[in-house]
C-alpha positions in Angstrom: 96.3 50.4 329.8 93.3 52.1 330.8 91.9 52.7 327.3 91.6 49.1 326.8 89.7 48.4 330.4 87.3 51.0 329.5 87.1 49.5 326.2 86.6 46.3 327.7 83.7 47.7 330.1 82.1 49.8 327.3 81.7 46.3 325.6 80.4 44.7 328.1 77.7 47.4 329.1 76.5 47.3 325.7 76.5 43.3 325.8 74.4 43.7 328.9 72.3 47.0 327.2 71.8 44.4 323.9 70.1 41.1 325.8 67.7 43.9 327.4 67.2 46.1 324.4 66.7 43.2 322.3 63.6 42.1 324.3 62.0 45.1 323.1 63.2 45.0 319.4 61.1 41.5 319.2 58.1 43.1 320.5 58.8 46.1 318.1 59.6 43.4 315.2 56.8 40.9 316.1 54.2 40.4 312.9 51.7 39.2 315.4 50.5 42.9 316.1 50.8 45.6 313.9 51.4 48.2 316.3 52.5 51.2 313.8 49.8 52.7 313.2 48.1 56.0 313.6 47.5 57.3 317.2 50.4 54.7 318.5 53.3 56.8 318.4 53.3 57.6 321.9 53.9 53.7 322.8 55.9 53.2 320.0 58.6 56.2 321.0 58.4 54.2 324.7 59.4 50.9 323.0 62.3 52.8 321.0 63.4 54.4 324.1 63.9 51.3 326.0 64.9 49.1 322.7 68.3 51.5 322.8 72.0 50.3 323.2 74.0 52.1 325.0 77.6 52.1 323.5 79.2 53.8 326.6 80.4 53.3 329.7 78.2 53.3 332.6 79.0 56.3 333.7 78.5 58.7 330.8 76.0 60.7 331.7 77.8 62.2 334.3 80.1 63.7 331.9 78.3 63.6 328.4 77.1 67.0 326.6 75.5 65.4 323.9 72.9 62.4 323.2 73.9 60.6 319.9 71.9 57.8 318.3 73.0 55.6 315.7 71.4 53.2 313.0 73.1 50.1 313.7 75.0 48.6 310.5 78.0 46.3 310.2 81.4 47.9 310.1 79.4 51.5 310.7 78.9 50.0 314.6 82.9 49.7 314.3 83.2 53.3 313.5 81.4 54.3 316.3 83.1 52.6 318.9 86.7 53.5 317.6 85.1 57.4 316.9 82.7 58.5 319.7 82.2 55.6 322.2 85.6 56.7 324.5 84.7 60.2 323.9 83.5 62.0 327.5 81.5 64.3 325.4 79.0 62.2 324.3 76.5 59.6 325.3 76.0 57.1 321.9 72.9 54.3 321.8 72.3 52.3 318.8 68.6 52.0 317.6 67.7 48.8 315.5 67.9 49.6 312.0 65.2 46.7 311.3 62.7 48.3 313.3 62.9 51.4 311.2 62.4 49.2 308.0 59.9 47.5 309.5 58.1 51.2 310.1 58.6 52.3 306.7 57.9 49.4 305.3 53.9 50.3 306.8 53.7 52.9 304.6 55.8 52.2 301.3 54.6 49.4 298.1 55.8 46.0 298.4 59.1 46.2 296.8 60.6 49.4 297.5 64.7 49.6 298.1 66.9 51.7 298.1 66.8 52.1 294.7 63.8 52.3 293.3 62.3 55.3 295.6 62.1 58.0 293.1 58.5 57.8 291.7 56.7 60.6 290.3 53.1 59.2 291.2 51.7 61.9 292.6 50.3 58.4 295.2 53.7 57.7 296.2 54.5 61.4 297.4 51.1 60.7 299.5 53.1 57.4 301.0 56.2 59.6 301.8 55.0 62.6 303.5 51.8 60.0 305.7 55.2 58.1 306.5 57.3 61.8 307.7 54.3 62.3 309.9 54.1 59.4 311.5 57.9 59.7 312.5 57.9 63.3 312.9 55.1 62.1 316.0 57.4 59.3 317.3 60.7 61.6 317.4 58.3 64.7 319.2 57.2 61.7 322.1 60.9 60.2 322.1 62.1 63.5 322.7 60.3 63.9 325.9 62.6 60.9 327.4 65.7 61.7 325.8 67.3 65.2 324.2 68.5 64.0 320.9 71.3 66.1 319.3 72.3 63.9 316.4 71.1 61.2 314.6 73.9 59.2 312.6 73.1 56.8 309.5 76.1 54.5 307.7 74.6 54.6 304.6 72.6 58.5 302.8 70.6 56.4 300.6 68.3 54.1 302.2 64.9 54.6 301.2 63.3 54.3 305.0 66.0 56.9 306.3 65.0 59.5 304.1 61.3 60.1 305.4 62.8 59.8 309.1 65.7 62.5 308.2 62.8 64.9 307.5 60.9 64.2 310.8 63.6 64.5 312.7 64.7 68.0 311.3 61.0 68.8 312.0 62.1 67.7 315.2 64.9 70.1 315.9 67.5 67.0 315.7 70.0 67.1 313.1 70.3 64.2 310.2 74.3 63.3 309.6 74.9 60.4 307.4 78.5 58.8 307.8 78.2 57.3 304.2 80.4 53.7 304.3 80.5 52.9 300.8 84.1 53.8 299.4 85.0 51.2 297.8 83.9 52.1 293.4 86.1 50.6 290.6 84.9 53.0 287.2 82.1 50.2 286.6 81.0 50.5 290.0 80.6 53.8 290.1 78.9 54.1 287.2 76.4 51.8 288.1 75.7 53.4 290.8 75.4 56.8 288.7 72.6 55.6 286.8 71.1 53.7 290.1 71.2 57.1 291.9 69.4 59.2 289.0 67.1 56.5 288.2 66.3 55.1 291.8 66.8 58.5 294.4 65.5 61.3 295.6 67.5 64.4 297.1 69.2 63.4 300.5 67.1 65.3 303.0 69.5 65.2 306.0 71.9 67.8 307.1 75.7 66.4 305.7 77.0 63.6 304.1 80.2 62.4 305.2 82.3 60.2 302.9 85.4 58.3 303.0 87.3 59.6 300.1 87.0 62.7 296.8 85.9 59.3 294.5 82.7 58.9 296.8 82.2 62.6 297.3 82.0 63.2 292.9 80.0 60.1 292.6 76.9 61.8 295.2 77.5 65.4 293.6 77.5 64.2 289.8 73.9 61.9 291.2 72.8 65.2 291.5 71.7 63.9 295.1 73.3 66.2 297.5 74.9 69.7 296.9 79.1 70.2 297.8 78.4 72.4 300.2 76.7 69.0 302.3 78.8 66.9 301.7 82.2 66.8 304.0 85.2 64.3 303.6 86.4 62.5 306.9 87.4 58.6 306.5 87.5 55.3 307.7 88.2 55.4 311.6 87.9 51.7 312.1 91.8 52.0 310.4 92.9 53.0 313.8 93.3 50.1 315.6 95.0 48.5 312.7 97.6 51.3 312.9 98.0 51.2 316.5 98.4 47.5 316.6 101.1 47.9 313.6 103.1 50.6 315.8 102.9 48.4 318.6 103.9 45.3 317.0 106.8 47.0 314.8 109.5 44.3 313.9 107.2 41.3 315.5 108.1 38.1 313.4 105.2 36.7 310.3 106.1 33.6 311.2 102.4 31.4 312.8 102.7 29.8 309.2 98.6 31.3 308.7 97.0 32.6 305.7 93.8 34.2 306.0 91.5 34.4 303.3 89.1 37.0 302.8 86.3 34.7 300.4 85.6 36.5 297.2 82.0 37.4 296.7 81.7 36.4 292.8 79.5 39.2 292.4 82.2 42.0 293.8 82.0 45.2 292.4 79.2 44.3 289.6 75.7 44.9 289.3 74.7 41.4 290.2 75.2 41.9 293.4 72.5 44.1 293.2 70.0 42.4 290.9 70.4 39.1 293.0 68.8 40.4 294.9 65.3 40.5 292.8 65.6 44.3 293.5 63.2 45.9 290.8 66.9 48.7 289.3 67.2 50.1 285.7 69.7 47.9 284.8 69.7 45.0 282.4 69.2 41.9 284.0 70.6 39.7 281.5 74.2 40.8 281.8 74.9 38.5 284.5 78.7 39.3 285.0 80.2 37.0 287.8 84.1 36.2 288.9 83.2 32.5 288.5 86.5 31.3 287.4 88.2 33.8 289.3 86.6 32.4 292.5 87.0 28.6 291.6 90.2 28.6 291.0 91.6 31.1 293.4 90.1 28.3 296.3 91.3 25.4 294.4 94.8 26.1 294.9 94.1 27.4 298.9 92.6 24.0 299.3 95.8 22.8 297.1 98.1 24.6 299.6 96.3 23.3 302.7 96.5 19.8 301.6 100.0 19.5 300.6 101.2 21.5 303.7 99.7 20.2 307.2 102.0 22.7 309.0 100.4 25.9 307.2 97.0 27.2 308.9 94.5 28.4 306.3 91.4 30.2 307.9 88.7 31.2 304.9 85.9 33.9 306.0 83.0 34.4 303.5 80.7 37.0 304.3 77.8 35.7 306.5 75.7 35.0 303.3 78.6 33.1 301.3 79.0 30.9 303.8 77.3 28.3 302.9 78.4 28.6 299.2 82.0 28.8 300.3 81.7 25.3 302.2 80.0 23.7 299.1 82.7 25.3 296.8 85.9 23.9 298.9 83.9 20.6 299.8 83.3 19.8 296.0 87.6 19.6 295.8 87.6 17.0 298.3 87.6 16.2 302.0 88.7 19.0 304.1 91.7 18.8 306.0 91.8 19.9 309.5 94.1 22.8 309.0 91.6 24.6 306.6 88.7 26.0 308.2 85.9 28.0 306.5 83.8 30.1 308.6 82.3 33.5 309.1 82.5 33.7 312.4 85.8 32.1 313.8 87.3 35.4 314.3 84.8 38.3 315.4 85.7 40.4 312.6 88.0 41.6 310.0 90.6 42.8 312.0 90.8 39.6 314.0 92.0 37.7 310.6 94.3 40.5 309.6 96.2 40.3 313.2 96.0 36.7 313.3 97.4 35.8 310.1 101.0 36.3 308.2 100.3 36.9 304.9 96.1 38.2 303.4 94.5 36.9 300.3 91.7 38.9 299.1 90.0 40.7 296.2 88.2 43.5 295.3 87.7 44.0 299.7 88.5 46.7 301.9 90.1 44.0 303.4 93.5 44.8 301.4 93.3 48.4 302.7 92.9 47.5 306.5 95.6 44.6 306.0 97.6 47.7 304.5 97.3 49.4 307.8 98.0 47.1 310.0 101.3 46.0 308.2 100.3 42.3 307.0 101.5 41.2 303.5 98.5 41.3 301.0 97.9 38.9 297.6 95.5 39.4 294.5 94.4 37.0 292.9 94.6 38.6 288.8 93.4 35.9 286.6 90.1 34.4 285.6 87.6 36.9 284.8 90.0 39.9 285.6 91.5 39.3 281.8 88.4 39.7 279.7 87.5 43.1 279.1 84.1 43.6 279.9 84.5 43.1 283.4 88.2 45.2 283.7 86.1 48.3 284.6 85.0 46.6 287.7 88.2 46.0 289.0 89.3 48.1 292.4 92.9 49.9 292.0 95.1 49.4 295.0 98.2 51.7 293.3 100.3 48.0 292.8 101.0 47.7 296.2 99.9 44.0 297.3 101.1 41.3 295.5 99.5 40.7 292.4 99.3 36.6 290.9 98.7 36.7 287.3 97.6 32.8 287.4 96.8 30.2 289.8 100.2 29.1 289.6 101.5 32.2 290.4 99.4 33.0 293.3 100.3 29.3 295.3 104.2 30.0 295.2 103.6 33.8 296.8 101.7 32.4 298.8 104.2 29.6 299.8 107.2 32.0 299.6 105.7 34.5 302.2 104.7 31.5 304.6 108.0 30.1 304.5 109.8 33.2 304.6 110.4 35.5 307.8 108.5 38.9 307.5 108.3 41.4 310.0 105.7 44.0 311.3 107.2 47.7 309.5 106.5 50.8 312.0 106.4 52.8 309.1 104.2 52.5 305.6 106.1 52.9 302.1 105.1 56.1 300.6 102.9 54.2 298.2 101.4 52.2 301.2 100.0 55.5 302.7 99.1 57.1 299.2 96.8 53.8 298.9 95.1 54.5 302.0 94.6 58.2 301.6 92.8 57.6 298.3 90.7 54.9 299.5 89.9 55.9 303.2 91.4 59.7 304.4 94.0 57.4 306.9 96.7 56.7 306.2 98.4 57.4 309.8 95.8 56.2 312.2 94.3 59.6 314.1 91.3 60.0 312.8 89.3 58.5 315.7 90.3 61.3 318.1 89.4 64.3 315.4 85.9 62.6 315.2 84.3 63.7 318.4 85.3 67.3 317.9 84.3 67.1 314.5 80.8 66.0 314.8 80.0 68.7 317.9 81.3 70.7 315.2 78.6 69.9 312.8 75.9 69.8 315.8 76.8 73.8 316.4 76.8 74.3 312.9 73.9 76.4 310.8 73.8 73.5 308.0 
């Protein structure tokens, strides 16, 4: 009981610390001044002081050995919380991750990403080392207000992390990425091979630390990072999905509600990339997309939702889908009340999974974390998944989840599973936690309290 009242005040300190702390980002973000610039990094480190979040309670500092800042990021804010934010040991703030874009952006070309940064002009090294400095100048004047011990990134390749990695080693602060990306089907991977080589330089922070052996070959092969830096740990955010499962063992699937992770149709393929007008080695005219995959998969949700009023249907596209999702379900017809498509109408991920009886998803971490927390999963398998240029792309979840060869086949498991009673298991199937150790280093839900011994672990280490 007490865990979740301090969770519950850690959550709302860092509501409170956001509406201050976001005050400052707009002054840091504003285009009306450019205030990074030479001979400002005294008043810049000031505003990045104050623009911090704390994700802690309010007392921490009484008990807290170590300062920890984060780059904020999606799910990576997640892993935080469930890792480091209930720890004693540690004081955690997050630090905008658009304000350091917006610093490196100062000092790179128009156009640089993440994976396009490895340039031989002699110009460009110029642009990297002018943008270290200017960091290295920030960190020395942030460190007067606040002893840094660890900086933490969700992701080893973005291009604006590497220059600030540097200057904060300069700094005496060590670099630790907690890289998120686990998710590579063979054609995923290997994109991201040639991305790495083409696009990267060396990581220049202090460890990588992955989710799973797949990730850990992909950086080493890259030639990116040596083995020696690179640690496996896995996804902690699986925790409360496990907890929730062991608490709930035997509880009855019967709320008649499918939830609907919304299939990006560029999932696992390089389009999702060069979408994005992002200036990559690869060939832009193989435009491979699940477009049939994703039409018809929602055409027999909306099928299912309009032949059966008493079954619940909640769809969530990612925030950028959203609007293509609505258009997608709208062009079948008028949408019936029990069939609601929205990003936001549970907080999160997890929210679906606990809220609903039976998970449709694809090519999503989603499956894993539905894994966890002991809610029935469905694949769709058809469309695009039977031709064979795109059957490299395709994630491998071991046969666990249901898997619907057609349309057809995917509305009656659906339907049988909804109309069936299923119950919350206490334990996973052997195959069920071989799944999640491949994927994500969890499969038992512990991970979170090994996390703050293991990164004052890597702070008192000589890497």
């Amino acid at each position: 009981m007490f865990r979740y009242i301090e969770d519950y005040i850690i959550k709302k300190y860092s509501a409170y610390s956001y509406r201050r702390a976001n005050k400052i980002n707009k002054i840091l973000l504003s285009n009306k001044e450019n205030i990074f610039k030479k001979n400002n990094e005294k008043k810049i480190a000031d505003l990045i002081y104050r623009s911090l979040v704390s994700y802690h309670n309010p007392w921490r500092k009484l008990t807290s050995n170590f300062n920890i800042i984060f780059n904020s990021k999606g799910v990576f804010n997640d892993e935080i919380f469930q890792g480091l934010s209930r720890s004693s040991k540690f004081s955690v703030f997050q630090y905008s991750r658009k304000v350091n874009r917006k610093i490196a952006n100062e000092f790179f070309p128009d156009g640089t990403s993440h994976f396009n940064y490895l340039n031989n002009d002699p110009k460009f090294e110029e642009f990297l080392k002018e943008c270290e400095d200017f960091f290295s100048k920030v960190f020395y004047y942030l460190g007067k207000k606040i002893n840094i011990d660890a900086w933490l990134s969700g992701n080893f390749g973005a291009f604006d992390e590497q220059p600030m990695a540097k200057a904060l080693i300069r700094n005496n602060t060590k670099f630790f990425s907690f890289h998120k990306e686990c998710m590579l089907s063979p054609g995923w991977k290997n994109y991201f091979l040639q991305a790495f080589k083409n696009g990267r330089t060396p990581f220049k922070g202090n460890k990588i630390i992955v989710f799973n052996e797949l990730s850990k070959e992909l950086i080493i092969e890259s030639g990116l990072c040596s083995s020696k830096k690179i640690d496996i740990f896995g996804m902690v955010r699986l925790d409360n999905l496990h907890e929730w499962r062991k608490k709930n063992v035997n509880k009855k699937l019967f709320k008649k509600r499918l939830g609907v992770f919304f299939t990006q149709p560029t999932a696992q393929l390089p389009t999702m990339i060069t979408d994005l007008n992002i200036d990559t080695y690869i060939n832009k005219s193989v435009g491979l997309r699940w477009s049939a995959l994703v039409k018809e998969t929602n055409k027999k949700i909306y099928e299912i939702a309009i032949e059966n009023e008493d079954i619940e249907i909640v769809v969530k596209p990612k925030f950028n889908d959203e609007k293509f999702a609505k258009e997608l379900f709208k062009s079948f017809g008028k949408i019936p009340k029990n069939l609601i498509i929205a990003n936001n109408y549970y907080d999160n991920a997890e929210h679906l999974i606990k809220n609903s009886d039976l998970i449709c998803a694809f090519n999503s971490t989603a499956v894993l974390e539905s894994i966890a927390g002991g809610i029935p999963v469905v694949i769709p398998n058809f469309g695009e998944v039977n031709e064979e240029i795109y059957k490299n792309h395709i994630l491998d979840f071991f046969n666990v989840p249901f898997m619907a060869s057609s349309p057809e086949e995917l509305k009656e498991i659906i339907l049988e599973n909804l109309k069936k009673m299923n119950f919350i298991p206490k334990e996973l199937s052997s195959e069920k936690r071989e799944v999640l150790k491949y994927w994500t280093n969890n499969p038992d839900g512990d991970l979170g309290k090994e996390m703050p011994k293991y990164l004052e672990k890597l702070i008192f280490s000589n890497d």
